[in-house]
N, C-alpha and C positions, 0 to 999 in steps of 0.2 A: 554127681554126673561123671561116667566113664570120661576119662580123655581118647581113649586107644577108640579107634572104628575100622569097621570091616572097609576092604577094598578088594576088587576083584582084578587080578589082569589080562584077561579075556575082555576084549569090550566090548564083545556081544550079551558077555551078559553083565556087565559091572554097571553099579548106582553111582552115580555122581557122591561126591563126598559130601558130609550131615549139613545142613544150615547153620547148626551150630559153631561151625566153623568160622562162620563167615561174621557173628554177630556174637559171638560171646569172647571178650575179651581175654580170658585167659590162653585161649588159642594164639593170639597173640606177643604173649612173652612166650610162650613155647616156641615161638616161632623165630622173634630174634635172637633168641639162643641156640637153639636149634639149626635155624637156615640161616640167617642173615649174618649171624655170627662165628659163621664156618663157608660162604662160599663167597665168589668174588664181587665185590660192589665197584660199580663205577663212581669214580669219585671225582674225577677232575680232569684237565686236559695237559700234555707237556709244553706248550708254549704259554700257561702259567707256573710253569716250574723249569724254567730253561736256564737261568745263570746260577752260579754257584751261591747257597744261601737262598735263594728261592726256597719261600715253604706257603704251605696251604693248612689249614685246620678244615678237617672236615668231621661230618658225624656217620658213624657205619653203628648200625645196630645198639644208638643208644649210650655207644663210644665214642668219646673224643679222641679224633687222633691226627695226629700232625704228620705231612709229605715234606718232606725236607729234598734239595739238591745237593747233595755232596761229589761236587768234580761230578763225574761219571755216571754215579751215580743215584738212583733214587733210592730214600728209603723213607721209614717210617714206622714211628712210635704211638703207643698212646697217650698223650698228652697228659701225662700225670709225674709231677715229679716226685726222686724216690726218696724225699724228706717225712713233708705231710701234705700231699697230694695235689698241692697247688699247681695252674697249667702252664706248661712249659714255653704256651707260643697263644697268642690270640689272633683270629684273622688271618689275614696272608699280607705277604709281602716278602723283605730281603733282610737277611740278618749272617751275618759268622759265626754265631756260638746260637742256644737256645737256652734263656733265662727264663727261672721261676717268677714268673708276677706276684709270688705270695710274699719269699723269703730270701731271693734273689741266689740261689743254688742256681750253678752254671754248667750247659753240658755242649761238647766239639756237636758236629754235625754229625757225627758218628754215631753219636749217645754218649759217648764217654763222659762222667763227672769231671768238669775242671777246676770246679771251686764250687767250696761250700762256707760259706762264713760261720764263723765264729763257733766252731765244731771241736776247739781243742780241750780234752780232759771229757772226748767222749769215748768210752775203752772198748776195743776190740774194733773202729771204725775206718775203713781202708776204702778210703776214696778211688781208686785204682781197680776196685774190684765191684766197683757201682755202675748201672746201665740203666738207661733209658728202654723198657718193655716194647722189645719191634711187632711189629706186624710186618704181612707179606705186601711185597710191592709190585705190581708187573703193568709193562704199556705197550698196548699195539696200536699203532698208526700215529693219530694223535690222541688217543686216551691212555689214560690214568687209573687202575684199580687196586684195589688193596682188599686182604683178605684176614678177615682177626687170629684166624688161627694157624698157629704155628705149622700143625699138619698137616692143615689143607692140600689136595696136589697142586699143583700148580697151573697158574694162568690156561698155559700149551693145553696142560693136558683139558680143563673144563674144556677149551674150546674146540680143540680137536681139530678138524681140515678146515674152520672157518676163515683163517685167515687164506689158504690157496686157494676156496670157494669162492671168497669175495674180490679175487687180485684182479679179476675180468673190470670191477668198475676201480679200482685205483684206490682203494677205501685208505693203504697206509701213507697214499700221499695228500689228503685231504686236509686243510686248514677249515677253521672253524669261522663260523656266517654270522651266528646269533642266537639265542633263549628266548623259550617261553616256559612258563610254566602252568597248570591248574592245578585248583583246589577239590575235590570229589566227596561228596558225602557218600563214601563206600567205602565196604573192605577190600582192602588193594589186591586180594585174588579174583572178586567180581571183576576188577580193571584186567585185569592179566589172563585172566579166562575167555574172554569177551576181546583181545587181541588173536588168540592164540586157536581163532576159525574163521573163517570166510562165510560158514554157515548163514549169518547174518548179513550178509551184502546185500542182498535184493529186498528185502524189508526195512531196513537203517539207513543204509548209505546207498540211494539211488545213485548218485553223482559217482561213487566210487564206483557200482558195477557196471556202467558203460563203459568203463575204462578198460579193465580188467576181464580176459577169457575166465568168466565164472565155472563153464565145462570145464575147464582145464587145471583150475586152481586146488592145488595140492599140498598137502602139510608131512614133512620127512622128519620124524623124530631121529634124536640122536641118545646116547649117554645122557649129557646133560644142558643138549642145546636142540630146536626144533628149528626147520626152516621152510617157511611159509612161499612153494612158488606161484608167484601171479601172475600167468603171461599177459601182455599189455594185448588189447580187443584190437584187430583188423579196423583201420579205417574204412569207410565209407561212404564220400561225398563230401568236399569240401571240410574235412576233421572234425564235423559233427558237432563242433562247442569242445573240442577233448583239449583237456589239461595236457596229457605225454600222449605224444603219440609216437608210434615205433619206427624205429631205425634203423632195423635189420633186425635177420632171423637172431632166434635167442635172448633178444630185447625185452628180459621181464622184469620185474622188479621181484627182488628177491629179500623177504621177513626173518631175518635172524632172530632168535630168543633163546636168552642165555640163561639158564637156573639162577634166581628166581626172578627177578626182578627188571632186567634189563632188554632191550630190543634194541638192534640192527637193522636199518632199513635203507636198504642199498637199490637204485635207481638212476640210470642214467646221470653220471660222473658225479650224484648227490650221495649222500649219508646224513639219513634222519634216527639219532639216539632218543630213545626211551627209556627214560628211572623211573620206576613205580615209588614210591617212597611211602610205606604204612604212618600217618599221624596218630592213630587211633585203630580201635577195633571196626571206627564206620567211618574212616576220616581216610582219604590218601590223598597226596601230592604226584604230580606227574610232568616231571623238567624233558621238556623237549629240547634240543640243541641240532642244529642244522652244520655240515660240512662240507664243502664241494672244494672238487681239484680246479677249479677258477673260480672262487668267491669272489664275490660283488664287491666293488666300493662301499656300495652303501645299499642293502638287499632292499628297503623301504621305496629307494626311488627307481629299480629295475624293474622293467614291466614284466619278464616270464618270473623273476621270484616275488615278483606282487602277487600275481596270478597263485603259484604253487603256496603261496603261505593263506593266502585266503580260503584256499581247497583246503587245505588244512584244518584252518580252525573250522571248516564247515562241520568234516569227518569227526574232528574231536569233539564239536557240540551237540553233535549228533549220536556218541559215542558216553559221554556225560549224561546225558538224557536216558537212556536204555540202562546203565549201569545203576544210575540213582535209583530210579524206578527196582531193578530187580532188589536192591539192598532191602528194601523197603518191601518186598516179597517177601525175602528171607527171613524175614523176622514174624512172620506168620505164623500160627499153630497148626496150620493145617498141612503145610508145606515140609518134608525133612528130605530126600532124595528126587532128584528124577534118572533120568537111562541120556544117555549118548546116541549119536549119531554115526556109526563107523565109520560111513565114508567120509563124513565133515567134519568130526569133534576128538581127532585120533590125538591131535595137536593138549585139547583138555585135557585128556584120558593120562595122557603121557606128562603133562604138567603134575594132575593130581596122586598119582605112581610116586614120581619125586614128592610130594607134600609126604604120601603115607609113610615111604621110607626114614624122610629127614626125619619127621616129627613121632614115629613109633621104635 
């Protein structure tokens, strides 16, 4: 079977990308090496990496890699020491040096090697000249991302004006509320295809389209980031049952998505993050995390974020259901391409452009 497929970028006249895609696993390691192992993942937040020796183990593409706090600041290795492989750090927590749990080889917060036991009458070996393998490190607001490859650009540049785009709701002084996460029997592009349109509002998420000026709702591609605007609907008559209702002109909620993987969703002085996280070729995880510039004591017992987290999981079970469903298409004989919708699926077209690029 061909790996390479055609893709058009006209999308008036372009085919959705193969099914194949979505259900044959080899797609899949081409993809974490490929994507996930060349663009930015979200990986954690700075107020779990806030004092000095603060570190986090997290996984990016199938790599172990450790966020360490040194002074000022952040960095981060792959978690493999440079003996015989054993990891440098497990878990998280606060430490001054990072030791092997294999062979007990020691390295600064820097990476630097400062001990290696019982290494004497081994020739030509110069502890001084040993490191710990970094990765890229960069944070805006209060998140945490890291990037496996050396020559990635940088942070600034994926994101481009999202951060002056989003200064209107407050997004970098935002402290963190709370997680949830799902499990998805899908491939984590059906999840990410299936955020990345409005297209399906009025059929899926009744609840969400009274909310939301469906007329007005528009998808802005970028380089490497899209942004979804949804102006919040005109009241009328006693707020109708509505979860947000608007505050002034300009009052929309506005869908960041960051290649590939990641979502921004900024809302009245809230931020809802989205990780798609691939398990499998029909398996995804999806860590929600909420932030507001005045979080809750305690968001369980507040009535307006009892109300907005409820809404939530409605959207997202709602969102689960149509996603599982389509996987379970996909894998059909009869089924290999469909066509787009210009004015609603510009947001996909522009998703699957970056797949054909990354992966051909």
């Amino acid at each position: 079977m061909a790996l390479h497929f055609s893709f058009s970028p006209d999308i008036a006249t372009a085919a959705t990308v193969p099914a194949r895609l979505y259900n044959d696993p080899v797609y899949l390691e081409l993809e974490q090496e490929r994507i996930f192992g060349r663009t930015w993942q979200l990986v954690g937040r700075t107020d779990q990496l806030a004092g000095t020796g603060s570190y986090a183990v997290v996984d990016v593409a199938g790599e172990s890699v450790v966020i360490v706090r040194d002074g000022a600041v952040l960095r981060g290795f792959h978690n493999i020491c440079l003996h015989r492989a054993g990891p440098v750090a497990t878990g998280c927590g606060r430490r001054q040096t990072l030791q092997c749990r294999y062979h007990g080889w020691t390295y600064t917060l820097a990476g630097d090697l400062l001990r290696a036991p019982e290494m004497e009458g081994s020739t030509g070996f110069r502890p001084e000249e040993m490191h710990l393998l970094p990765v890229q490190v960069a944070t805006w607001g209060p998140l945490v991302f890291c990037n496996l490859d050396p020559k990635a650009p940088s942070l600034a540049h994926f994101m481009e004006d999202i951060p002056a785009r989003a200064a209107a709701f407050r997004a970098e002084e935002m402290r963190w509320v709370l997680r949830k996460e799902w499990t998805l029997d899908c491939n984590w592009k059906v999840y990410v295809d299936n955020y990345l349109e409005g297209y399906h509002l009025p059929v899926v998420h009744p609840g969400l389209h009274r909310e939301v000026d469906y007329d007005q709702y528009r998808v802005e591609p970028h380089r490497y980031y899209s942004l979804q605007h949804a102006p919040l609907r005109p009241v009328r008559g006693a707020g109708e049952g509505r979860v947000y209702l608007p505050q002034g002109p300009g009052d929309d909620a506005q869908y960041y998505w960051l290649f590939p993987n990641t979502m921004l969703n900024a809302y009245q002085g809230q931020m809802q993050t989205n990780v798609v996280l691939p398990m499998g070729h029909e398996r995804t995880r999806v860590i929600f995390e909420w932030y507001s510039v005045a979080p809750p004591a305690d968001a369980a017992a507040e009535a307006q974020w009892t109300k907005i987290l409820a809404f939530s999981d409605e959207i997202q079970e709602e969102d689960i259901a149509i996603c599982e469903a389509v996987q379970r298409n996909l894998r059909s004989r009869v089924y290999e391409r469909g066509r787009y919708s210009p004015r609603r699926e510009n947001g996909v077209h522009h998703f699957h452009a970056l797949l054909h690029e990354f992966l051909q």
